[in-house]
C-alpha positions as CSV (number, residue, x, y, z in Angstrom):
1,X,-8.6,-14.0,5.5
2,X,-8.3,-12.8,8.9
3,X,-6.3,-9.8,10.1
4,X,-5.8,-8.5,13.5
5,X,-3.5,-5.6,14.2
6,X,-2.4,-6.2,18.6
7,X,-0.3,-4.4,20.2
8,X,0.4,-3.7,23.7
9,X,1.5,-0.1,25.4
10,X,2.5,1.0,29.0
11,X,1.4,4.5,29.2
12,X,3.1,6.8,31.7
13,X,1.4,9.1,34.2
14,X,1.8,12.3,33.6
15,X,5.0,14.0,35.5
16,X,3.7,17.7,36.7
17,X,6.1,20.1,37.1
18,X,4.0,23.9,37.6
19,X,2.3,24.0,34.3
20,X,4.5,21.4,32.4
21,X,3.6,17.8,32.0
22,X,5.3,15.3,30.8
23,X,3.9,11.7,29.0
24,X,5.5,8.4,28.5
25,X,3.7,5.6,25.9
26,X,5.9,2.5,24.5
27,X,4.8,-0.7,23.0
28,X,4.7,-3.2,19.9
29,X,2.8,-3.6,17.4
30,X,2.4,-6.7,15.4
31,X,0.3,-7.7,12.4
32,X,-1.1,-11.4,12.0
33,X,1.2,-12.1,14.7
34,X,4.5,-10.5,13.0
35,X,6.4,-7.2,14.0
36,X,4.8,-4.3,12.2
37,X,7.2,-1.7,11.2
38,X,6.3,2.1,10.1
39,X,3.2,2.7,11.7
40,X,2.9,6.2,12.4
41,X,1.4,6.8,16.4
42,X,0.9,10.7,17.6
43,X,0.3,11.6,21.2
44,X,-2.2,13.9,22.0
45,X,-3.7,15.8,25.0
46,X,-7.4,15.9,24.0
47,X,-9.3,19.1,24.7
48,X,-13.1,18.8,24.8
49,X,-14.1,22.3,23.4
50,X,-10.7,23.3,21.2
51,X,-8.3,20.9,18.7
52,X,-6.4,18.8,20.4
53,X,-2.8,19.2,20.9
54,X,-0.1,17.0,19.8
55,X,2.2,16.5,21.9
56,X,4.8,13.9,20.1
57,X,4.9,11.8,17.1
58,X,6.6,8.7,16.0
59,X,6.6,5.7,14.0
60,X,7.5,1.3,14.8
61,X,10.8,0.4,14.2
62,X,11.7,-3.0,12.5
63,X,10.7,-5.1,15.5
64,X,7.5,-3.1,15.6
65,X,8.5,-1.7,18.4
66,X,7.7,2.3,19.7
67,X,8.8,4.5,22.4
68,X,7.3,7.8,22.5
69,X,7.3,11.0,25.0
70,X,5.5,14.1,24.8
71,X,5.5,17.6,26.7
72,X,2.3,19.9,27.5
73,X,0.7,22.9,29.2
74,X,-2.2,22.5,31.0
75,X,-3.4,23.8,34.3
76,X,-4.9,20.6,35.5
77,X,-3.6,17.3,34.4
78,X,-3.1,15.8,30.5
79,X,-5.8,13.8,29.1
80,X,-4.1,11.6,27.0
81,X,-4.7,9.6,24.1
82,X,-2.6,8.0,21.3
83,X,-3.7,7.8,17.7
84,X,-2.1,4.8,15.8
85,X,-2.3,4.6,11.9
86,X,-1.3,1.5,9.8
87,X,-2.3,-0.9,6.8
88,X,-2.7,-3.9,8.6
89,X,-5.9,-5.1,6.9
90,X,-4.7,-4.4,3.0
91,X,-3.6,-6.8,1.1
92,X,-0.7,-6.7,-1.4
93,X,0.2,-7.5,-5.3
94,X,3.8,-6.5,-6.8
95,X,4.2,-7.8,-10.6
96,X,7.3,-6.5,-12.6
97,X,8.8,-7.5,-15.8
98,X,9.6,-6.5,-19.1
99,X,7.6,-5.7,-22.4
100,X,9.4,-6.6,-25.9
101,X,8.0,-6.0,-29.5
102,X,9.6,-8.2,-32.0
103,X,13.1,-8.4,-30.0
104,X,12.7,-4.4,-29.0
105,X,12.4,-3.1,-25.8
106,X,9.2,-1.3,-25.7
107,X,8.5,1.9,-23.7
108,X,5.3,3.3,-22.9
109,X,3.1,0.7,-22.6
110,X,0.3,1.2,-20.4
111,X,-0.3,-1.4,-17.4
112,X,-3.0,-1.2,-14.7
113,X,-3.6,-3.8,-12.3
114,X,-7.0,-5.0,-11.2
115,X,-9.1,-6.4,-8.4
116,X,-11.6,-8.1,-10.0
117,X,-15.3,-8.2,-8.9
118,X,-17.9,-10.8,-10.6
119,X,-20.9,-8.4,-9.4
120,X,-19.0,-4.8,-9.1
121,X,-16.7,-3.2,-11.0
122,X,-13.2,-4.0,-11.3
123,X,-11.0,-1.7,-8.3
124,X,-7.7,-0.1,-10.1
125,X,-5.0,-1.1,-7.9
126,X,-2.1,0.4,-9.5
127,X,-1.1,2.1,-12.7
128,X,1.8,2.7,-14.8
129,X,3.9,2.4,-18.0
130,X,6.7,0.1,-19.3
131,X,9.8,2.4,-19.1
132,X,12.3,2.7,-22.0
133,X,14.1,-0.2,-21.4
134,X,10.7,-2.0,-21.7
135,X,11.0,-2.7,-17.5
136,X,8.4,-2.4,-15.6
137,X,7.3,-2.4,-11.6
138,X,3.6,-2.2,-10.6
139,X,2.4,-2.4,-6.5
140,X,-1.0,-2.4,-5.8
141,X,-3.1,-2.3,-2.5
142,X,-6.7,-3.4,-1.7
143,X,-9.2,-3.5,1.4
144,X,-10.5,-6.8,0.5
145,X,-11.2,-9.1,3.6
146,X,-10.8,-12.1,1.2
147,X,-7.9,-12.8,-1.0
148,X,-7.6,-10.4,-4.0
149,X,-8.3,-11.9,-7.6
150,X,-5.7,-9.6,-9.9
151,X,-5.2,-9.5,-13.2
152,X,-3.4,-7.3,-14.9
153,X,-3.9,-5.3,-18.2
154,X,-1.5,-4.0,-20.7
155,X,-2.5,-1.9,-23.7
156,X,0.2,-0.9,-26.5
157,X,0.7,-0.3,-30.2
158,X,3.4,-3.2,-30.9
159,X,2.6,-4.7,-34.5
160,X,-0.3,-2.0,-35.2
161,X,-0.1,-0.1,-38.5
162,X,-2.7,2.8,-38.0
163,X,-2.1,4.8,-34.6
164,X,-5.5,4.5,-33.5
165,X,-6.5,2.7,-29.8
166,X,-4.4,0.1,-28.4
167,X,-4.2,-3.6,-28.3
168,X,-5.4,-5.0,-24.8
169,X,-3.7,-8.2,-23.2
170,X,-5.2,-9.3,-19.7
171,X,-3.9,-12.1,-18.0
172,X,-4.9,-13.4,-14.0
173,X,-1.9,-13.5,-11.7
174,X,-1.6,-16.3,-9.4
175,X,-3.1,-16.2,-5.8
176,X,0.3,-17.2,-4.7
177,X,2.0,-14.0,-5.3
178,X,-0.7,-12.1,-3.4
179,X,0.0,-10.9,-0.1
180,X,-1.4,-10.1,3.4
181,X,-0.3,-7.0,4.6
182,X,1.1,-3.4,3.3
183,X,4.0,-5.0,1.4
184,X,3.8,-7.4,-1.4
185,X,6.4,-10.2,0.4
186,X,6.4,-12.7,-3.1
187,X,6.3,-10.4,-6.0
188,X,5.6,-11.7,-9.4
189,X,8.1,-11.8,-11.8
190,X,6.3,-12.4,-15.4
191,X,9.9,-12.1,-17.2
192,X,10.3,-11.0,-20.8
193,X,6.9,-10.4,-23.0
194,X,7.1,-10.0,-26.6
195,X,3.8,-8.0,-27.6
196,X,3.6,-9.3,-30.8
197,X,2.9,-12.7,-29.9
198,X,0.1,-12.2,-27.7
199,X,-3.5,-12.4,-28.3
200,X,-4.6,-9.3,-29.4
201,X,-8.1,-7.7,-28.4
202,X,-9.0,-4.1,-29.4
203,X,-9.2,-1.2,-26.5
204,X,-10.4,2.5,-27.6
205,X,-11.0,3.6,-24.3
206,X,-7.5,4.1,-22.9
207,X,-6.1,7.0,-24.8
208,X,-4.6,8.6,-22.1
């Protein structure tokens, strides 16, 4: 999958007025070719020998679009640069749902979710529990230039008469409800589980 973050920017001269100057930048940002809202973009006067100073600070509206103006004092003209910081590049996952055990709602059930790798370990994408109601809402983010392959792990005690580990249930979810981009656009809706009727496999590791 390829991603390319463009954007284009008219960038002011700066406006000298005794020892204040004054910068204009404004431009759009899109993402595979689609506005890209809330990235963040600072203006800076860089100094070679001491931190640069920032000078102004915004972020893209919903059309991706930025206007941004900034005020120093230097002796001889700004050198300015603008820093722009975004997740174009990641790619999404959203599953939500809720966890039943026999007709219950059941609360704190662990869920992780999982990029997983034939010849690497698995990356943890996200991680949470199943809240009283037995609801839950999990969103992950990778770096992966390919398509993530997710699957997502649940570990609880439903149906278990000694205390001890958890019962494990892993399941794949579908390519189609992965997205490209910082927001997960078709979330996955896996509906009502009941805990008891799922395949059970035995997990001492996740105590916590």
């Amino acid at each position: 999958m390829f991603t390319q973050l463009a954007f284009f920017a008219l960038l002011a001269l700066p406006f000298i007025a005794a020892n204040k100057q004054t910068v204009g930048i404004e431009g759009k940002l899109t993402c595979n070719g689609k506005p890209y809202s809330g990235a963040k973009i600072k203006l800076y006067d860089h100094d070679t020998l001491t931190m640069d100073d920032k000078l102004g600070e915004t972020q893209t509206d919903n059309t991706g679009y930025f206007k941004l103006v900034g005020t120093g004092s230097e002796v001889s003209r700004l050198n300015v640069k603008f820093n722009v910081y975004h997740r174009c590049g990641k790619t999404t996952v959203r599953v939500y749902g809720k966890l039943t055990c026999k007709g219950q709602p059941y609360g704190g059930a662990k869920i992780k979710l999982y990029d997983h790798d034939t010849f690497t370990l698995d990356d943890k994408l996200a991680e949470g529990r199943s809240n009283a109601d037995g609801t839950f809402d999990l969103e992950g983010m990778g770096n992966e230039r390919t398509r993530l392959n997710v699957k997502m792990n649940i570990y609880h005690r439903c149906d278990k008469t000694i205390p001890l580990c958890y019962y494990k249930h892993s399941f794949p979810v579908p390519y189609t409800y992965i997205s490209a981009g910082p927001r997960a656009t078709n979330p996955y809706n896996v509906q009502t589980l009941e805990l008891s009727m799922l395949e059970k496999e035995r997990d001492c590791f996740n105590k916590k």
